[in-house]
N, C-alpha and C positions, 0 to 999 in steps of 0.2 A: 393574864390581862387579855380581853377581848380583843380580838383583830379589827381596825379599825377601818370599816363601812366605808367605800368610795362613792360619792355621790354625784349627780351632776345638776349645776344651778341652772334654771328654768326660767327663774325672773329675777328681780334682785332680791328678796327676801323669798324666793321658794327653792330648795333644792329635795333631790329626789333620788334615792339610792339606787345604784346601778342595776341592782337584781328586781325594782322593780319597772326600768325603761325597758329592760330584756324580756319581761314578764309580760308588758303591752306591747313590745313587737313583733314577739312572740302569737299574738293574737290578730293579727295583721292576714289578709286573707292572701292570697299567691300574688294576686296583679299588685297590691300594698305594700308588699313586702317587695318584690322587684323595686318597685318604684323608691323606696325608701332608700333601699342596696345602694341605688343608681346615684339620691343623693348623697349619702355617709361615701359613695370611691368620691364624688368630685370634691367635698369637703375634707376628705384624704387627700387627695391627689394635690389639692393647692395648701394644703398644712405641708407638709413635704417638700413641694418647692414654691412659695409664694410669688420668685421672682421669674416664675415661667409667663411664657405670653399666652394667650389665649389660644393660638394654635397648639402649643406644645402642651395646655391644661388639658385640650379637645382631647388631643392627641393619648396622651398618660389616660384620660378617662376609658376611652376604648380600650387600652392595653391593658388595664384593669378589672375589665367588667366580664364578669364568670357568665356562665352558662345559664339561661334562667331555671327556678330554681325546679320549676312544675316539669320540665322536658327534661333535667336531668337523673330527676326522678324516674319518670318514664322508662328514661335510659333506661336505668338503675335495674329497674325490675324487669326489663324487655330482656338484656343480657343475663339475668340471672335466669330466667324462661328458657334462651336461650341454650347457657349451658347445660341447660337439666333438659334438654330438646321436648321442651315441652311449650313450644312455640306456634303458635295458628299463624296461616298463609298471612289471617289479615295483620295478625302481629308482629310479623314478620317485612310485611311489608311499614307498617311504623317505622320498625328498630333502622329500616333502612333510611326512610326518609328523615328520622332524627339524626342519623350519621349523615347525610348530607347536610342537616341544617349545623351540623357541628362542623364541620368541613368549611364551610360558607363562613363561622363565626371565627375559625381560626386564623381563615387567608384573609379576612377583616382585622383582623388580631395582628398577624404577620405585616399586613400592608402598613399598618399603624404605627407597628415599628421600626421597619425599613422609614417611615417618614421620618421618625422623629431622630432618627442614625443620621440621616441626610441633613436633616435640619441644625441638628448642633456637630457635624463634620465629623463622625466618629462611625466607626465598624460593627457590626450589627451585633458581634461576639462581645466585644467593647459596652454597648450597651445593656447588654443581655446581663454584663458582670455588674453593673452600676446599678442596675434597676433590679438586680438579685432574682431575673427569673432565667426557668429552664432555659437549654440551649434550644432548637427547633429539633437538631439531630442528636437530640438524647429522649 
């Protein structure tokens, strides 16, 4: 028996199979594809908890939001340069400047979630187990 196709409905009499929204966002250029990311966490973030306030939606959407996807690329292949020391000065000066803008995104990250600990009265380990991500000191 054929496995049975997950689709998703568009309007009321259109629906559209999964592998082919994958297939067009997939086609999406860097800045589009961000942009999309950003909507699909907040339409996560309030599926998940609908009876949050809007501070705490803000709040979960930053604590969610990955790295974009063009600089971590970058990373990606700066470090790899890297270990095979076959890095130029000006490359080299990038790979630094990407790790400070990751730096910059995490203590954004961090600060987001020390609010949101503060906010519903609970411990920052506390929420790190609720919200199922890493610890900071791991």
């Amino acid at each position: 028996m054929p496995e049975k196709m997950t689709t998703i409905q568009i309007q009321p009499d259109t629906k559209v199979p999964v592998e082919d929204v994958l297939s067009g966002i997939a086609s999406l250029n860097t800045p589009e594809l961000e942009d999309f990311f950003q909507k699909v966490s907040q339409v996560l973030a309030e599926r998940k908890a609908p009876h949050l306030s809007s501070s705490e939606a803000e709040l979960l959407q930053k604590i969610n939001t990955g790295y974009p996807v063009e600089m971590a690329g970058r990373y990606e292949y700066l470090s790899t340069q890297k270990d095979k020391r076959a890095l130029s000065p000006v490359e080299q000066q990038e790979l630094v400047k990407i790790t400070d803008n990751f730096e910059i995104l995490d203590t954004e990250r961090l600060e987001s979630l020390l609010k949101l600990a503060h906010f519903r009265d609970i411990s920052l380990e506390d929420l790190l187990k609720k919200l199922k991500q890493p610890s900071p000191s791991k």
